[in-house]
C-alpha positions as CSV (number, residue, x, y, z in Angstrom):
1,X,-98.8,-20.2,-69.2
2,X,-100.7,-17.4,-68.3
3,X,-99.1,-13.7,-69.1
4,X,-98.6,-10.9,-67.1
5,X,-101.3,-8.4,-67.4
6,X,-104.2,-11.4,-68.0
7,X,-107.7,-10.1,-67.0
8,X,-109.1,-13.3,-65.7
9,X,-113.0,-13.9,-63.7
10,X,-114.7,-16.5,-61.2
11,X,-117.3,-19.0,-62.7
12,X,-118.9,-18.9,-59.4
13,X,-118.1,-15.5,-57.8
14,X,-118.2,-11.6,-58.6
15,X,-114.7,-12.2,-58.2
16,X,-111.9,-10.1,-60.9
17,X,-108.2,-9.9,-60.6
18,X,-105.2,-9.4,-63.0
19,X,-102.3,-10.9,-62.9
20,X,-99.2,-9.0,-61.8
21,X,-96.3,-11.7,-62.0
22,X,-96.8,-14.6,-64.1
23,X,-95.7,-18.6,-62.7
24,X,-96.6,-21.5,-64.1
25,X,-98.2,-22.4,-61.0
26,X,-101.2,-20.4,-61.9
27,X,-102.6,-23.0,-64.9
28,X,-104.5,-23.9,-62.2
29,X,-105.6,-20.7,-60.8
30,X,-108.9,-21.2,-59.4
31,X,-111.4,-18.9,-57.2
32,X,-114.1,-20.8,-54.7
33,X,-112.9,-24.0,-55.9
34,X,-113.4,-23.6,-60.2
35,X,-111.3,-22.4,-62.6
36,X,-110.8,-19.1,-63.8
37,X,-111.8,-18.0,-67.7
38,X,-110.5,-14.8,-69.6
39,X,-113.4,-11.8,-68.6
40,X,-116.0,-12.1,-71.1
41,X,-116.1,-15.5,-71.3
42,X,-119.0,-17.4,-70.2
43,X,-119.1,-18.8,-67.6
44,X,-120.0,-22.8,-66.9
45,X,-123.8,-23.6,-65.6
46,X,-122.9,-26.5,-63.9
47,X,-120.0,-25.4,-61.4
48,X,-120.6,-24.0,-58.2
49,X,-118.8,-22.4,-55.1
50,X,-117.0,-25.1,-52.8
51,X,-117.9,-23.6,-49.4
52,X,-114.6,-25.0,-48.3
53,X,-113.3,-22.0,-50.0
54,X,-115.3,-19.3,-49.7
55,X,-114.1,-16.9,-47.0
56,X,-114.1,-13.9,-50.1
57,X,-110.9,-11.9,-51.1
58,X,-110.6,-8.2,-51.1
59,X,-110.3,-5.7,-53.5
60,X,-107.2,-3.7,-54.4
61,X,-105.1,-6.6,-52.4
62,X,-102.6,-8.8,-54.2
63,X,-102.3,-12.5,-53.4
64,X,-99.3,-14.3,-53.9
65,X,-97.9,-18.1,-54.1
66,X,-94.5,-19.7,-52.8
67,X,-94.1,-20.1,-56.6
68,X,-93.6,-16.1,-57.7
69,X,-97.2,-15.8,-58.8
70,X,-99.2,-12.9,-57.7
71,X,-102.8,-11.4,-58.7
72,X,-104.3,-8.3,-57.8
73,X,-107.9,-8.4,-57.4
74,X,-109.9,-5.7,-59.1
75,X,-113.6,-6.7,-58.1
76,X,-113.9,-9.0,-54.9
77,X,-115.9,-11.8,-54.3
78,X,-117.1,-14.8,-52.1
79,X,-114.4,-17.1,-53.3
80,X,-111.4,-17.5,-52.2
81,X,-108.4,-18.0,-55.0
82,X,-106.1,-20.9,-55.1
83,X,-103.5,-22.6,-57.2
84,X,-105.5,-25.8,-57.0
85,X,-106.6,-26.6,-53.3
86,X,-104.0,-24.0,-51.4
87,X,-105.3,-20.9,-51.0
88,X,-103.0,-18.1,-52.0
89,X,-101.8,-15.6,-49.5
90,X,-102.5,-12.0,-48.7
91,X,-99.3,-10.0,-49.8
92,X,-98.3,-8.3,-47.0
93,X,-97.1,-4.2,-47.3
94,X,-93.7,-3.5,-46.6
95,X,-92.7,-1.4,-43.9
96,X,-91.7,1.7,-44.2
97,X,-88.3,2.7,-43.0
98,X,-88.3,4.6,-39.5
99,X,-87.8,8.9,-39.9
100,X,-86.0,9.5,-36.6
């Protein structure tokens, strides 16, 4: 299982996040349709970005799962992340509480 606080990176994208809340759901965390690696790693020749996941993710936005799992993306990229083929979902901000 992946920890909180794991810096991980696309094999296919610029894409960087680190992971805020932890689920076993994100074994298969993957960005543009590959798996992510621990930063530093390199990364595999042979894969490339599944254009049915590509619409990009945005920096300094967390993404989230039904499961509990969220990632906050430090660099963005042309990939989209999933937990396999889902995409995960832009965490929404709370509102704030009305100052009459």
């Amino acid at each position: 299982m992946i920890k909180n606080g794991t810096r991980l990176q696309s094999q296919v994208c610029d894409t960087q996040v680190i992971v805020v809340r932890s689920a076993d759901s994100l074994d298969d965390l993957r960005v543009g349709g590959a798996p992510v690696v621990p930063i530093g790693t390199d990364p595999d020749a042979g894969l490339t970005l599944d254009e049915a996941l590509s619409d990009g993710n945005l920096m300094g936005k967390r993404y989230v799962d039904d499961g509990g799992a969220e990632v906050l993306v430090t660099k963005a990229g042309k990939g989209t992340i999933s937990v396999g083929s889902p995409p995960l979902a832009l965490k929404e901000a709370k509102p704030l509480p009305a100052s009459d």
